[in-house]
N, C-alpha and C positions, 0 to 999 in steps of 0.2 A: 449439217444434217447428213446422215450416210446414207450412198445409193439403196431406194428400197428396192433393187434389182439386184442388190450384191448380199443379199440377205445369206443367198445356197445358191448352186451351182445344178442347172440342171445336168441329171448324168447320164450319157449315154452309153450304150454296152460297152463292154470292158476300157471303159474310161477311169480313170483313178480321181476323187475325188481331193481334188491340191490345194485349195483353197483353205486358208488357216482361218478357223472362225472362232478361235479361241476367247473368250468374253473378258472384258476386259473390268477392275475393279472398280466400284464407284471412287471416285476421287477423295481423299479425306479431307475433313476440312476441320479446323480447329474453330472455337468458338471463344474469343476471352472476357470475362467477365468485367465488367466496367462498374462507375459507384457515382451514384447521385446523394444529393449532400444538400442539407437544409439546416436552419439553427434559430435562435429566437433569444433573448436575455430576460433572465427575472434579478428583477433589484432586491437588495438587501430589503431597504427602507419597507417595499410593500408584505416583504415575510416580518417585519417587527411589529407593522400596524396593522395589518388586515388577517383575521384567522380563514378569508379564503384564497389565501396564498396557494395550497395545496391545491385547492382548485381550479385554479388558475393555470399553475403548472397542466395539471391535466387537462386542460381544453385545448392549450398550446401544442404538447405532444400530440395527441390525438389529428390537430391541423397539420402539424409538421409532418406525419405520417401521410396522412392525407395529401398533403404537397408532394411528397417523394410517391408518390403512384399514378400520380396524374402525372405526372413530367415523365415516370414512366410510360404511358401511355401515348402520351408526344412524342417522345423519343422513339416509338415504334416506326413514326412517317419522321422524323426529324433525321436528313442524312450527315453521316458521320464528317466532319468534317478535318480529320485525322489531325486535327492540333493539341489534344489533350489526352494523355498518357490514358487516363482513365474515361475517354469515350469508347462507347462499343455502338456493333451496329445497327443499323435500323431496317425494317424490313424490305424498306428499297435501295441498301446496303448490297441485305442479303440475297436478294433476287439475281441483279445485278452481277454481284462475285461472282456466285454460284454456278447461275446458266449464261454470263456474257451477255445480257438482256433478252433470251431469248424466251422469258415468260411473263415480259412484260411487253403492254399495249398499248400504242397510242392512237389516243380520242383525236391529237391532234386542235385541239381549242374548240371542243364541238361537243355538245350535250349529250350525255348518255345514248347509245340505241341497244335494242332486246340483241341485235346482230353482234354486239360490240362484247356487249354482258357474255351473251350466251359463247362468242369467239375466248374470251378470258377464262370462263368457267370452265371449257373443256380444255384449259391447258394445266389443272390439279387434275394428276393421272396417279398419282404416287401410288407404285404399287396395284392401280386397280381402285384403289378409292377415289372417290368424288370429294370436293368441299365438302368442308360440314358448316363455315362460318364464311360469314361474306363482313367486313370491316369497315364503314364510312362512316362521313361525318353526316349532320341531318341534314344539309344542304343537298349532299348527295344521294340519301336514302328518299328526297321527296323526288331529286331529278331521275331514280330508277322509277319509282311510281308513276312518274308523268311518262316515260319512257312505255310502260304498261297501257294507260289509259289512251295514249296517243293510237296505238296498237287497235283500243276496245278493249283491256284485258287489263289483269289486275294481281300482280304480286301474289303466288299459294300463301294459305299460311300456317304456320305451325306454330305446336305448342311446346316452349321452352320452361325447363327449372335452373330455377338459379337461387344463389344465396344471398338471401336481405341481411346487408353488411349492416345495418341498423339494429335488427334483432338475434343474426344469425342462425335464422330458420329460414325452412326452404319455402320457396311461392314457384307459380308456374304463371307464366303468361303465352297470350297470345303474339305470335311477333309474322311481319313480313318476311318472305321467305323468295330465292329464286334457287327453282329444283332441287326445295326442300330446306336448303343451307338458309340458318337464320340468317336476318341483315342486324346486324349488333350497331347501335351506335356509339361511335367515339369521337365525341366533338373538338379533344385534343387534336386531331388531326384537322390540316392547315389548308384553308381556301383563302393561296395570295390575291395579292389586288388586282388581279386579271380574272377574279371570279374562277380559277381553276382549283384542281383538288383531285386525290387519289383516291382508287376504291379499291380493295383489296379482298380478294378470292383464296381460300387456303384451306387444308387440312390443318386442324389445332388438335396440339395432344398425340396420344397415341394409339393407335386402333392394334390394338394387340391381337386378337382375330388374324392379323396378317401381316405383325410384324411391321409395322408401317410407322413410322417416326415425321410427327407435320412438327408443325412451329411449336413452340414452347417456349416459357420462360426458365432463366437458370440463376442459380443462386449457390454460391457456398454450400457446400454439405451439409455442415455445422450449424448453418441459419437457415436449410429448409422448412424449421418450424417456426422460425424468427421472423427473418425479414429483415429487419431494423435496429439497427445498433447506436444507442444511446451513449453521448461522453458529456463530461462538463467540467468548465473549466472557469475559475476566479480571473474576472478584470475588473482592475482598479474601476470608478466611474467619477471620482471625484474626490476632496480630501477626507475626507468621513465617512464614505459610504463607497459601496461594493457592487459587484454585478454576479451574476454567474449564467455562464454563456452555453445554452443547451445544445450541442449538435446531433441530429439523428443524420446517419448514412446508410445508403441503400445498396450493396455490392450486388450486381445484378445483370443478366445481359439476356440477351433472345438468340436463340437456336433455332435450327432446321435438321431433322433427321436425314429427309430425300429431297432432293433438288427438285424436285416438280408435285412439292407438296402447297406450292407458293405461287400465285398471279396477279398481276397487278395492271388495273386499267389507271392510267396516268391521262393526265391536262383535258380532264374531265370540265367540260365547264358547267358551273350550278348555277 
């Protein structure tokens, strides 16, 4: 961190002002897209006897899809473990790179406190924005509420829209909030067998008002509207009979606009 004493120079008369405070560029950072990969076989035999083959296939895709977003969602707390060409990072990847760990915190094996919370929350500055989304699992969303309650005090709470992937109309619910920013949960994320677990503080999205770039997901250009790229492929399965082997792949990876759009309180214990 630089001297906040070496910010300016006080000047005194006819002093010349030497001091080079020339600002320096944000760092670039590249982001590479990585591909998660799922598959499933439909047999000949059951497309020749059953007329709900078709539909079968379609419950199958639809899980397979299903699989490729949840493992996405693991893969947000799952760190990279640089042995597969096609791993990318994970948000405790990207913290890490980025600021050298200087935006993450540790619990130290010790259960949430409001000091802990509120010390992580104020380190999403990006730009002037605050959090707009707080990330844990439910382990950790009841240890922030016990957190509250211990206090006498209790979670604000606000009211969220989001999209029912079931009918794909919009619903608005009530959800737990600290200093407004929903608490979402994702129970993809991991409480090892020492009852520990991350909770993550961030800017998501982009707050265009100011120019502001937090986390996001990325994807191929081309499959912005996609997603999910479907192949299939003939394997033998026996002497008579056939298989055909459906793979869906997910080319995909997670971004960060500004360095200090991201916080993470780590070895949370639940």
């Amino acid at each position: 961190m630089a001297d906040i004493d070496d910010m300016a120079q006080v000047l005194g008369d006819n002093t010349p002002a030497i001091a080079d405070k020339t600002a320096d560029a944000d760092t670039s950072v590249t982001f590479t897209v990585g591909e998660l990969a799922t598959s499933y076989l439909l047999d000949y035999t059951a497309k020749d006897r059953f007329s709900s083959y078709q539909s079968i296939d379609n419950v199958e895709s639809v899980l397979a899809c299903k699989r490729l977003m949840y493992m996405y969602f693991r893969k947000l707390d799952l760190v990279n473990g640089n042995t597969l060409s096609g791993d990318f990072d994970s948000l405790f990847d990207i913290a890490g790179d980025v600021n050298s760990g200087s935006q993450i915190i540790d619990m130290s094996s010790a259960a949430p406190t409001l000091a802990k919370l509120q010390e992580t929350y104020h380190l999403v500055v990006a730009g002037g924005a605050e959090a707009n989304c707080i990330m844990c699992n439910s382990r950790a969303s009841r240890a922030i509420i016990a957190a509250y309650n211990a206090a006498g005090l209790h979670p604000n709470r606000v009211e969220m829209e989001w999209v029912d992937p079931l009918t794909g109309g919009k619903k608005r619910q009530w959800m737990n909030a600290i200093n407004g920013a929903p608490i979402l949960i994702n129970d993809m994320i991991e409480t090892d067998g020492s009852n520990l677990t991350r909770i993550y503080m961030m800017v998501v999205g982009e707050v265009c008002d100011r120019q502001i770039h937090g986390v996001t997901g990325i994807v191929p250009k081309d499959l912005e509207n996609k997603y999910f790229i479907r192949r299939e492929a003939h394997e033998p399965s026996g002497a008579t009979t056939s298989q055909t082997r459906v793979t869906y792949t997910f080319p995909v990876a997670t971004a960060m606009g500004t360095g200090s759009a991201l916080a993470i309180l780590k070895n949370v214990v639940v």
